[in-house]
C-alpha positions as CSV (number, residue, x, y, z in Angstrom):
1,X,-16.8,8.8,33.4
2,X,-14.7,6.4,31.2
3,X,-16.3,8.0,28.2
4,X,-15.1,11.6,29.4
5,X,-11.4,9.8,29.6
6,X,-11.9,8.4,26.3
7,X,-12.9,12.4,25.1
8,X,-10.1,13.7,26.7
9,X,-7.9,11.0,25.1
10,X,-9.3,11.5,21.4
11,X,-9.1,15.3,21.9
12,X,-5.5,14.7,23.0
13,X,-4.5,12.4,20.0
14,X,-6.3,15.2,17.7
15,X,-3.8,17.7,19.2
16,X,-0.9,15.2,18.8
17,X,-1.7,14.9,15.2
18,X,-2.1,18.6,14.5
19,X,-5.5,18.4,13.1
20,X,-4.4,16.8,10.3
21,X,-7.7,17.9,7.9
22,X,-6.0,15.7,4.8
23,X,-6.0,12.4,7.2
24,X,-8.7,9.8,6.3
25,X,-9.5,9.8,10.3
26,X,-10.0,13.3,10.3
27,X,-12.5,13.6,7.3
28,X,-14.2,10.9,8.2
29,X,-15.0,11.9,11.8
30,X,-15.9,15.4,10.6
31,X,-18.5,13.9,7.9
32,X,-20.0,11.4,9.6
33,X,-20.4,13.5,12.7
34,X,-22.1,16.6,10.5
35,X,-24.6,13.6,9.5
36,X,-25.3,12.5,12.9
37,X,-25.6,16.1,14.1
38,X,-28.3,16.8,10.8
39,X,-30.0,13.4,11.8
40,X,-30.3,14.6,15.2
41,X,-31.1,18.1,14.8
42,X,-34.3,17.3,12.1
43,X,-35.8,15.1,14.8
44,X,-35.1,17.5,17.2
45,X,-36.8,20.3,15.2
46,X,-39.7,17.3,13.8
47,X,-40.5,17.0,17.7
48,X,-40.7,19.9,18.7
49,X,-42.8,21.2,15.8
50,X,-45.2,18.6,16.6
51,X,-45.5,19.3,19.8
52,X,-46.5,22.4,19.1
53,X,-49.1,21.6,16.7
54,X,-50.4,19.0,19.7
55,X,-50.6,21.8,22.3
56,X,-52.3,24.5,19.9
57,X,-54.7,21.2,18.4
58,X,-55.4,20.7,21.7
59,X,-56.8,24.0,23.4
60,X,-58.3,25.2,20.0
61,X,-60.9,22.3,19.7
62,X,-61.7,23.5,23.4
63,X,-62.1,26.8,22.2
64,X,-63.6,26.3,19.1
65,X,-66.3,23.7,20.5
66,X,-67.0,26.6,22.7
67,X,-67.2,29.1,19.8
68,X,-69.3,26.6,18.0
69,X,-71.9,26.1,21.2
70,X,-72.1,29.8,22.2
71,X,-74.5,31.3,19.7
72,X,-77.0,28.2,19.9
73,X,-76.7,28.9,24.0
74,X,-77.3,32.3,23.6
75,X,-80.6,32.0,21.2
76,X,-81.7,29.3,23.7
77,X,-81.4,31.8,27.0
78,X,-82.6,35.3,25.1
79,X,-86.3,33.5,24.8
80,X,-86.0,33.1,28.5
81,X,-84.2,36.3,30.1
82,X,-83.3,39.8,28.8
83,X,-80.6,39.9,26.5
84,X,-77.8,41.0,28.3
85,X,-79.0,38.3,31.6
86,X,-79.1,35.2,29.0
87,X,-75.5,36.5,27.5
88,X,-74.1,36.2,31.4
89,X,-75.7,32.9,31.7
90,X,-74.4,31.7,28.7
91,X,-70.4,33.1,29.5
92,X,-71.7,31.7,32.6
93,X,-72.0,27.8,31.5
94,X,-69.3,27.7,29.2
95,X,-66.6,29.2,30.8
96,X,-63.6,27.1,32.1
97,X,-60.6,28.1,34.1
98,X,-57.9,30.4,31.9
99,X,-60.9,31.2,29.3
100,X,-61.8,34.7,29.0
101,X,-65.3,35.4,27.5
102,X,-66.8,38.9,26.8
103,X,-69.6,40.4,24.0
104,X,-69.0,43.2,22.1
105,X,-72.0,46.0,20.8
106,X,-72.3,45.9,17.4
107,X,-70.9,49.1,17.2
108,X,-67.9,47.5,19.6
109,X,-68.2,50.3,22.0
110,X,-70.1,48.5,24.4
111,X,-69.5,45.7,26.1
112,X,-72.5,43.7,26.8
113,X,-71.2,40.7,29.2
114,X,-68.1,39.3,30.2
115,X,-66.6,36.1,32.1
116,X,-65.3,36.9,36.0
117,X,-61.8,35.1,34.3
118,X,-61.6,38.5,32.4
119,X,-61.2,40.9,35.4
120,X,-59.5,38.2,38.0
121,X,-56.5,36.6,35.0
122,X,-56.3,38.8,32.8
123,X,-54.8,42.3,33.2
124,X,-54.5,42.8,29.7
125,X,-58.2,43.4,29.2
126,X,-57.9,46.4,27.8
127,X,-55.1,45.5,25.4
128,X,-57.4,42.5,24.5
129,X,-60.2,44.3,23.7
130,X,-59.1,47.3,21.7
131,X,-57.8,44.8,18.9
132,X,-59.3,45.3,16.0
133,X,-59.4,42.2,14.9
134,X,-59.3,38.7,16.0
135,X,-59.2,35.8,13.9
136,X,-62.1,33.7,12.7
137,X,-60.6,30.9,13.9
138,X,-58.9,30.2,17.4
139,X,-55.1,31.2,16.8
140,X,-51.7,31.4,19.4
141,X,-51.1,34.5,20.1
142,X,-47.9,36.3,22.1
143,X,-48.4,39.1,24.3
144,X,-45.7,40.3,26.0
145,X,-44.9,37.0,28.1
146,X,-48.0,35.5,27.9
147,X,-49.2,33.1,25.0
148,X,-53.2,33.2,24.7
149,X,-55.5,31.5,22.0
150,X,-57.4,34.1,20.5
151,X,-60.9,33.8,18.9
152,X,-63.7,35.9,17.6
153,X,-67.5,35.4,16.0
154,X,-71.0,37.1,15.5
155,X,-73.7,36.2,18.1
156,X,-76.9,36.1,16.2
157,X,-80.4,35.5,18.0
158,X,-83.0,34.8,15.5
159,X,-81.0,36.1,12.7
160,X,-80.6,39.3,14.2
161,X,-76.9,39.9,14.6
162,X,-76.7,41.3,18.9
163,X,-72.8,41.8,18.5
164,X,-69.6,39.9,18.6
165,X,-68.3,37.3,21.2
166,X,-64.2,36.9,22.1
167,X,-62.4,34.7,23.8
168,X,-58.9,34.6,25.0
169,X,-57.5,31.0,26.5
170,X,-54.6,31.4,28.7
171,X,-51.9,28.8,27.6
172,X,-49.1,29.9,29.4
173,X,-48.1,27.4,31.9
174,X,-48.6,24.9,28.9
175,X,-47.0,26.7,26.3
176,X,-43.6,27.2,29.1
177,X,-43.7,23.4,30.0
178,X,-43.7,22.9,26.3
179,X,-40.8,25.4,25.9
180,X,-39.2,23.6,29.0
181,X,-39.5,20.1,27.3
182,X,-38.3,21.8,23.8
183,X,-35.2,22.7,25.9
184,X,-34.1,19.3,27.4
185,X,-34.8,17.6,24.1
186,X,-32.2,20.0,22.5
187,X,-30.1,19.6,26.0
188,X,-30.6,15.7,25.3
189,X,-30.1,15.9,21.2
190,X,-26.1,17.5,22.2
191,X,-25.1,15.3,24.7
192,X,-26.6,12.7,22.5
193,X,-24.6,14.0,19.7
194,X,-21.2,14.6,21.6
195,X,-21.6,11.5,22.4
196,X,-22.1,9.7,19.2
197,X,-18.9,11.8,17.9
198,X,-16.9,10.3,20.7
199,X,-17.9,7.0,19.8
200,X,-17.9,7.3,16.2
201,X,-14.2,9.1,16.4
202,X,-13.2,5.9,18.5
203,X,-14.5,3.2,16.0
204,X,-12.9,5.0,13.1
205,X,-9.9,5.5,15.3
206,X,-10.1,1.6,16.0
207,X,-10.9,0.7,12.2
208,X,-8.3,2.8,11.1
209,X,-5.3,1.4,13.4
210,X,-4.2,-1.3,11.6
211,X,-3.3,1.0,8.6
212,X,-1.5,3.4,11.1
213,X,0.6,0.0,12.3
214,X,1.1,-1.4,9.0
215,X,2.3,2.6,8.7
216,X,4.7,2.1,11.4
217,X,6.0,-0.9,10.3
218,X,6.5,-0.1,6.6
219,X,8.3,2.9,7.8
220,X,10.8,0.6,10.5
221,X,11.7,-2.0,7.7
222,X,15.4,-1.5,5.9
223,X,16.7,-2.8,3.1
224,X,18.8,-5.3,5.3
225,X,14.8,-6.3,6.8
226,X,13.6,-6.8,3.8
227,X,14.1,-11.0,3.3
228,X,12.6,-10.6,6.9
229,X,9.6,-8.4,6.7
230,X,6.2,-9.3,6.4
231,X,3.4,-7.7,7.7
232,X,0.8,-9.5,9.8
233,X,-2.5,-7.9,11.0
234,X,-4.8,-10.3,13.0
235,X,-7.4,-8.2,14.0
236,X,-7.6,-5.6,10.4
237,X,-10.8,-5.9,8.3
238,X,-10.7,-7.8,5.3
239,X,-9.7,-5.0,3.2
240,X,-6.6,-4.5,5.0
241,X,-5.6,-7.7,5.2
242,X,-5.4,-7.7,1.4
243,X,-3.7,-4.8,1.4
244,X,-1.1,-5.9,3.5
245,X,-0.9,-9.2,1.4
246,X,-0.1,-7.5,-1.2
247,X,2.9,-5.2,0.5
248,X,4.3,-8.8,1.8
249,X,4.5,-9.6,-1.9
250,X,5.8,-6.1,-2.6
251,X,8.5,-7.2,-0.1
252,X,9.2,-10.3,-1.4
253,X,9.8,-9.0,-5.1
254,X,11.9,-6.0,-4.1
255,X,13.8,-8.3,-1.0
256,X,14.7,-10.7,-4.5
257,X,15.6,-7.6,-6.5
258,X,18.1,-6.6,-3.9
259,X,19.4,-9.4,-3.1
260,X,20.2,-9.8,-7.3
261,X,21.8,-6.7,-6.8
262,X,24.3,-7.6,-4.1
263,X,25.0,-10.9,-6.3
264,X,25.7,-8.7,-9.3
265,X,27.5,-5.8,-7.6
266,X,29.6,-8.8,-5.2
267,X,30.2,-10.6,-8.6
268,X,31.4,-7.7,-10.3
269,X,33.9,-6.6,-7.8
270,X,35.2,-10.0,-7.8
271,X,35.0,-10.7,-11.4
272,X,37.1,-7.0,-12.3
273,X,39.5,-6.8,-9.5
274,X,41.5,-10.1,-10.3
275,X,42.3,-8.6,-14.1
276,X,42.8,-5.1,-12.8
277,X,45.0,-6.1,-10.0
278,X,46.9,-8.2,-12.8
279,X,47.1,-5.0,-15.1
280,X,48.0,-2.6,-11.9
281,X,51.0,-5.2,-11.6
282,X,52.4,-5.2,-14.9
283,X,52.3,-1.6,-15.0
284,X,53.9,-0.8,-12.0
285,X,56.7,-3.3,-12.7
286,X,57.4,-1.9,-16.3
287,X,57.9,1.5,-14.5
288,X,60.6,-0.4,-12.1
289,X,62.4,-2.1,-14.9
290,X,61.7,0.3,-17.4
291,X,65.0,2.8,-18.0
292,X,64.4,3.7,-21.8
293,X,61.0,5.4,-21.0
294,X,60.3,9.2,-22.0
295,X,58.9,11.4,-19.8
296,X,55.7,11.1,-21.6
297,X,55.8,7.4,-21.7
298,X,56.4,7.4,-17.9
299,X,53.5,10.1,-17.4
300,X,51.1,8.2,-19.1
301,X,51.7,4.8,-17.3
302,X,52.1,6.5,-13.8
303,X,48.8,7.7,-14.9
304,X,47.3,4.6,-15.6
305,X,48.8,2.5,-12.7
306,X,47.1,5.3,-10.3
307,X,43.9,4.7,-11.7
308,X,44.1,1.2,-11.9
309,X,45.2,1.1,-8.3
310,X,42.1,3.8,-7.4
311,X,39.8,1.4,-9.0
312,X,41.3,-1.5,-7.4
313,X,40.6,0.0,-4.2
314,X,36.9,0.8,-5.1
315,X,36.5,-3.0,-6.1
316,X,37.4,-3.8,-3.3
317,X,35.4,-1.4,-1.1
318,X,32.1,-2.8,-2.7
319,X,32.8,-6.3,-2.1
320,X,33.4,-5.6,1.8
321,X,30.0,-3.9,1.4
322,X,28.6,-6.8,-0.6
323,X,30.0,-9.4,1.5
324,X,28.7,-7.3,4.9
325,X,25.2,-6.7,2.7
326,X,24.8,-10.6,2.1
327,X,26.0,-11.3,5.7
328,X,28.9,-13.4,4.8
329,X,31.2,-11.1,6.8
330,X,32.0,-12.8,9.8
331,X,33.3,-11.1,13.2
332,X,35.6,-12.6,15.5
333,X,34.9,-10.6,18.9
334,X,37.4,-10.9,21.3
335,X,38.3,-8.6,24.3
336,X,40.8,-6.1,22.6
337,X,43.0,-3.4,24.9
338,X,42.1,-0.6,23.2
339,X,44.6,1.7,24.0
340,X,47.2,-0.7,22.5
341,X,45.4,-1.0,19.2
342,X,45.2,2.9,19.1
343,X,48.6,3.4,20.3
344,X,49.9,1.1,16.9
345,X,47.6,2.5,14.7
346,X,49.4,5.8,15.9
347,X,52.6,4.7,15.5
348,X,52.2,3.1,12.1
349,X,50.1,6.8,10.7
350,X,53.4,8.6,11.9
351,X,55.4,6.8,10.4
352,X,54.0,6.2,6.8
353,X,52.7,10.1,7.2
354,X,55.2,12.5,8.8
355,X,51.8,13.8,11.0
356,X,52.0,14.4,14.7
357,X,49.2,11.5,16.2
358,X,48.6,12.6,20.0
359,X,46.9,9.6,21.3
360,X,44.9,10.4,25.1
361,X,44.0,7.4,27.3
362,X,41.2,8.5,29.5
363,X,40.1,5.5,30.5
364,X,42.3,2.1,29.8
365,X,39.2,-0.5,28.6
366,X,38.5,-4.2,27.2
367,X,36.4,-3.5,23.8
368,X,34.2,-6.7,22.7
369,X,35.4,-6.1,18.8
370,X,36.7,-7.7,15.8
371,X,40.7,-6.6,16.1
372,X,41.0,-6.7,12.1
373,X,38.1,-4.8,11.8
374,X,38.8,-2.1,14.2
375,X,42.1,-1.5,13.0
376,X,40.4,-1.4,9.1
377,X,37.7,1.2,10.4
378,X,40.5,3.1,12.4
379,X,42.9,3.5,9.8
380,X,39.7,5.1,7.7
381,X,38.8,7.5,10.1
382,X,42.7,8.5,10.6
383,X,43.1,8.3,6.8
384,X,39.9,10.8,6.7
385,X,41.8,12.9,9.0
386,X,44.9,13.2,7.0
387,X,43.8,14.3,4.1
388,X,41.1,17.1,5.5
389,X,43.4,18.9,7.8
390,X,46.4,20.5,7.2
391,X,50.5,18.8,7.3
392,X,51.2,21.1,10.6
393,X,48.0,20.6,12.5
394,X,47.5,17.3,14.7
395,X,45.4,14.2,14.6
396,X,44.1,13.4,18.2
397,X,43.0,9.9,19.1
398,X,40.7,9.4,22.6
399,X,40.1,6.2,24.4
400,X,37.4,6.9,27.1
401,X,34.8,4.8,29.3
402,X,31.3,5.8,29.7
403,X,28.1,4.0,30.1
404,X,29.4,0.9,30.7
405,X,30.5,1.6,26.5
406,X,34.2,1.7,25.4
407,X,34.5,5.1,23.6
408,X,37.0,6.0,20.6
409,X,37.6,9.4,19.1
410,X,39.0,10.8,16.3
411,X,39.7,14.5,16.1
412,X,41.1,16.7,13.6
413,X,41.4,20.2,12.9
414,X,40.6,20.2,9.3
415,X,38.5,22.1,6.8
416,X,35.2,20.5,8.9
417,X,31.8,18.6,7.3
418,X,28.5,21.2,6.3
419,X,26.0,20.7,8.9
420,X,23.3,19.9,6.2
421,X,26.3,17.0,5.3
422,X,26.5,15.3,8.4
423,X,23.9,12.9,8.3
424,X,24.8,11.6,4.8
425,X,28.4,11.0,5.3
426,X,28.3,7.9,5.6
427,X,25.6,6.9,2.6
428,X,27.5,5.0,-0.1
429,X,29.1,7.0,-2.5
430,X,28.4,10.2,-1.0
431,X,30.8,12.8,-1.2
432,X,30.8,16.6,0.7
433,X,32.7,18.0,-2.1
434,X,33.4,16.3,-5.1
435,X,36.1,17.9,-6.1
436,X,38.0,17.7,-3.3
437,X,37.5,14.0,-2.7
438,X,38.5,13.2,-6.0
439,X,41.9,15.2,-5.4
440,X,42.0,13.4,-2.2
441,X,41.2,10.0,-3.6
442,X,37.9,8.8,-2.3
443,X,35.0,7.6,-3.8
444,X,32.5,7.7,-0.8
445,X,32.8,4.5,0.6
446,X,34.8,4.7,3.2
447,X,32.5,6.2,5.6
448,X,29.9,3.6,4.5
449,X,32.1,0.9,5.3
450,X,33.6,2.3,8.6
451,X,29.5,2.5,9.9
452,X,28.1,-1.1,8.1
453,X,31.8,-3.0,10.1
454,X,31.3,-0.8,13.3
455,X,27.6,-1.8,13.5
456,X,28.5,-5.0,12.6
457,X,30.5,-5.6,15.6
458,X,27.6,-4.2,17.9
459,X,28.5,-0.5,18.1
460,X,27.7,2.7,16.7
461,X,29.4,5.5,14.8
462,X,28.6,9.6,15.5
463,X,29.8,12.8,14.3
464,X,30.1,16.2,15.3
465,X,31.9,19.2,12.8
466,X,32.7,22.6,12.1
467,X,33.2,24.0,9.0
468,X,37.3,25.2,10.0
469,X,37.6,24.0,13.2
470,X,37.4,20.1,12.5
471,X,35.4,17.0,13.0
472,X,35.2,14.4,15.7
473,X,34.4,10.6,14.7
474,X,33.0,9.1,17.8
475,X,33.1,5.0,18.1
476,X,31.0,3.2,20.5
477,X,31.8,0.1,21.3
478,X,30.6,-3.2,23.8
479,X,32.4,-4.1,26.5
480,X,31.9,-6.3,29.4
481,X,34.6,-5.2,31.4
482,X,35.4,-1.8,33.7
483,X,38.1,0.2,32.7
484,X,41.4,-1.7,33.7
């Protein structure tokens, strides 16, 4: 019975994996299987065959000792009786049960003797006897369905040839037991081989597991994992093991190689923004001081003081990123009101934008957050919403409770993110439109720092757009208090 569950549960795992024919599991099941099933079915066949032969050895030496003893018989009784009375005899002392005897005229229209078996087993006397021809030797024969051994030879008394003796040897009964045992050895051979698929699809199922967890957790590891990663498989063949040793030191190389690149993109940032926040400066005060500048002059250095600020910005964006990737961001969680950091951050947009902020308090709440960084990943997601929605439409900011989780939205009813967009908004340096978010400013960090800062903090960041009719930025945020 537990090997019926453990069918059901391999023919349920098949379905789950959509018969995969290209999986290792699946080819070797199907081969190995196809051997056992050929293994099986020659013995099967071998058996049987032999069998066979034993049954038809068997009741042909009776018949041909018989054949072999008649004419001797018969020579021995003709010197004593008439020739038709030492025939009987002899049919007589040789016959056994199932045998049929009977002698033939020369001219085999007469029949000269025959057994009592003949009339009293066999109702297919005269179908036996109007053959032509029997064979020389004794031979399985099917009639209808009925198997008889079949035999015929000369009966010769002092070299004078008296006619032709045949016999037919009933082998019925043995020749159904035989088909009876040929059955439950085939009956046997398929259980036997369902069977040995089951068990061979659960050792390779087994063997194979460890590659299907090393699978699973090659696929969970991230590149912020990667100093921590290592695979360990206790119970894996040897094989395995190696393999996996060699994906730890995979690890290790690549876990070194990104950390290099932190280093260098963290030292770069910091090396390039100190002159470039110099240069921005003297720029932007020669165009205070400056009174004798063309309008050239003063194009080409409002030029350059924007780019050096944009770049400034970006320098600054990847070290945050750096400094979150290397985990030397530090968070200062506190219980914050959020409806008072929204309602500033509101206050503060309207002001320095001219855009109507409608702020909502569903649910007044104590957020477990870094205030700093809140406010840094607010005034991203309300800068976001500036930009992508028109000067007359409004920016909507939502504090809510649910699920024991402080809830923050941001709503707008700008141009909207591309479906096939959404889930890569907030990769590092992409950008929906490129275009448009260099006219706008950005460089396709934002969103990437908003998400590393929000998650930092324990939370989580969600979208959900239209193309026309707007986005909404969801924050979720801890909290160990009920709504106040």
């Amino acid at each position: 019975m537990q090997l019926i569950h453990r069918l059901w549960g391999v023919i349920r795992h098949v379905k789950q994996r959509h018969l995969d024919s290209s999986s290792l599991q699946f080819r070797l099941t199907v081969e190995i299987a196809l051997l056992s099933i050929l293994g099986l079915s020659s013995v099967a066949v071998w058996t049987s065959w032999k069998m066979q032969q034993l049954l038809i050895t068997t009741h042909t030496q009776s018949v041909d000792y018989i054949a072999t003893r008649f004419p001797r018989d018969v020579e021995l009784y003709s010197e004593m009786l008439p020739l038709e009375a030492g025939l009987q005899k002899t049919i007589n002392n040789v016959s056994v049960p199932g045998l049929a005897i009977w002698v033939k005229s020369t001219d085999g229209k007469k029949v000269l003797a025959e057994s009592t078996e003949t009339h009293s087993s066999f109702r297919a006397t005269d179908e036996l006897m109007s053959i032509a021809e029997m064979p020389l030797k004794p031979q399985v024969y099917q009639m209808g369905s009925r198997y008889l051994i079949l035999y015929q030879g000369p009966v010769t008394v002092k070299g004078r040839l008296l006619g032709k003796v045949y016999m037919a040897q009933d082998v019925t009964a043995a020749q159904r037991q035989l088909i009876s045992a040929v059955q439950g050895l085939a009956a046997v051979c398929t259980l036997a081989t369902i069977f040995t698929m089951v068990a061979i699809a659960l050792r390779i199922r087994r063997s194979l597991q460890p590659l299907q967890d090393m699978s699973q957790m090659a696929g969970a590891i991230s590149a912020d994992d990667l100093s921590k990663a290592k695979l360990q498989l206790r119970s894996a063949p040897s094989e395995v093991k190696a393999l996996a040793q060699t994906f730890n030191m995979m690890l290790s190389r690549l876990s070194e190689a990104w950390e290099q690149q932190r280093q260098f993109v963290s030292n770069v940032s910091h090396e390039l923004r100190t002159p470039l926040t110099v240069v921005l400066g003297y720029l932007q005060s020669i165009l205070r001081r400056s009174t004798n500048l063309n309008a050239y002059q003063k194009e080409a250095l409002e030029t350059a003081a924007a780019e050096a600020d944009r770049t400034v910005r970006l320098l600054q964006d990847l070290l945050d990123l750096a400094r979150a990737d290397s985990s030397y961001t530090h968070y200062h969680l506190e219980p914050v009101i959020l409806a008072d950091v929204v309602a500033e951050l509101a206050d503060m947009t309207e002001k320095f934008s001219d855009r109507l902020i409608r702020v909502e308090i569903r649910e007044p709440v104590l957020a477990i957050v870094d205030r700093d960084r809140l406010k840094q990943v607010l005034i991203n997601l309300i800068d976001n919403a500036v930009k992508y929605s028109d000067f007359d439409q409004p920016i909507e900011l939502i504090v809510d409770y649910a699920q024991q989780q402080a809830i923050v939205q941001v709503c707008d009813q700008g141009v909207g993110i591309p479906l096939q967009d959404q889930s890569r908004i907030f990769e590092r340096f992409y950008r929906v439109d490129e275009a448009r978010a260099r006219s706008a400013g950005g460089h396709g960090l934002g969103l990437a720092i908003v998400k590393t800062l929000v998650e930092g903090m324990g939370g989580s960041i969600t979208v959900r757009s239209k193309l026309d009719e707007g986005s909404v930025f969801t924050l979720v945020l801890p909290t160990q208090a009920k709504p106040l």
